[in-house]
ZAMARGU-4260 file (C-alpha; in steps of 0.2 Angstrom, whole numbers, plus 5000, padded with zeros to 4 digits):
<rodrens>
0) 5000/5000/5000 | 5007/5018/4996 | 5006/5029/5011 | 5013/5043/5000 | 4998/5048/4988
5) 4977/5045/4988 | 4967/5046/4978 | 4948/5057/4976 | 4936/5054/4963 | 4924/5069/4961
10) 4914/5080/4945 | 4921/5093/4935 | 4908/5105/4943 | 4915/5099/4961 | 4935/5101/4959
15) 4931/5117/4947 | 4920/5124/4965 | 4934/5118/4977 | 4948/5128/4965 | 4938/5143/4967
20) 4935/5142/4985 | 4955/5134/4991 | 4947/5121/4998 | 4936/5105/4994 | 4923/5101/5006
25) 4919/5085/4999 | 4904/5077/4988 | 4885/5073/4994 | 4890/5058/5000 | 4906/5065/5009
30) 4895/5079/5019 | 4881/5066/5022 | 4895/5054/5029 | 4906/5066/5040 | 4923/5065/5032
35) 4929/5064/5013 | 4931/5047/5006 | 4946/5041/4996 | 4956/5027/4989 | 4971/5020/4989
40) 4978/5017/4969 | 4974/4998/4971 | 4957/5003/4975 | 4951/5016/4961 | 4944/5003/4948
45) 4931/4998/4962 | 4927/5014/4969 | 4922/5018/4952 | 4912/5003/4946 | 4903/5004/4962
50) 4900/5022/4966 | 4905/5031/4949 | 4895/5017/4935 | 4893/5025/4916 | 4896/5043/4925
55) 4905/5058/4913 | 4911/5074/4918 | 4924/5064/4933 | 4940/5071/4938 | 4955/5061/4950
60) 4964/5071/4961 | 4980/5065/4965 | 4983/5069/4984 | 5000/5071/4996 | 4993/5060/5009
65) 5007/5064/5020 | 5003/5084/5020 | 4986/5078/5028 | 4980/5079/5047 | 4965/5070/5054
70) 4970/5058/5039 | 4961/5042/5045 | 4961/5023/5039 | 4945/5014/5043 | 4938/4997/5038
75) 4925/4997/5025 | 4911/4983/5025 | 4922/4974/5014 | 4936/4970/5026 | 4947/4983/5016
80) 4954/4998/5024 | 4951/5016/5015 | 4957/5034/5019 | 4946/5045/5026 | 4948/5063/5029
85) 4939/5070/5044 | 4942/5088/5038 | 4943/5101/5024 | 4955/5097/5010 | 4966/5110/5004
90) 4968/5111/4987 | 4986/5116/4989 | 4988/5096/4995 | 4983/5091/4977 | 4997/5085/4969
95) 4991/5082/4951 | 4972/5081/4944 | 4967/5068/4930 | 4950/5072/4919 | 4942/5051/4920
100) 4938/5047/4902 | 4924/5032/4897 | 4927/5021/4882 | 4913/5015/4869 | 4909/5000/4882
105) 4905/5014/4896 | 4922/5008/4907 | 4930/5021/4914 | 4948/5024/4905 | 4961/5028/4924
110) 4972/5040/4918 | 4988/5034/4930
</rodrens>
């Protein structure tokens, strides 16, 4: 597992917001949930079959996870264990952002 870098899958519309503002509050599902989920690079391609199916318009942030505080790991339903931010994350923590492309089958195309 690489402690160094995680991963955040979210809309054009919410990382175009977040750049704005200096910061990323998370999605929906983030606020709803208390923290901002994300994923190790192992996990992406099930995070987006399961959350993300057929959906356009994504972008992957590329995140320092060492920069981070109230960075948690936690057990997911599955038995595997996912970052969790329990706060805001500065968009100056974003190493690099990928726009998420779809092929003719409706897969999503990982751009790292």
């Amino acid at each position: 597992m690489d402690f160094e870098f995680i991963y955040k899958i979210c809309t054009k519309a919410e990382w175009l917001k977040a750049k704005k503002e200096g910061k990323f509050l998370g999605s929906k599902k983030d606020i709803e949930d208390g923290f901002i989920h994300f994923s190790n690079k192992d996990q992406l391609k099930g995070t987006l079959s399961k959350y993300f199916l057929n959906q356009k318009d994504l972008v992957l942030l590329k995140v320092e996870a060492l920069k981070l505080n109230n960075l948690i790991y936690e057990q997911a339903s599955d038995g595997n264990m996912f970052p969790h931010l329990y706060a805001h994350l500065d968009i100056s923590h974003v190493y690099n952002d990928y726009e998420i492309n779809i092929n003719a089958e409706g897969n999503h195309i990982l751009p790292i």
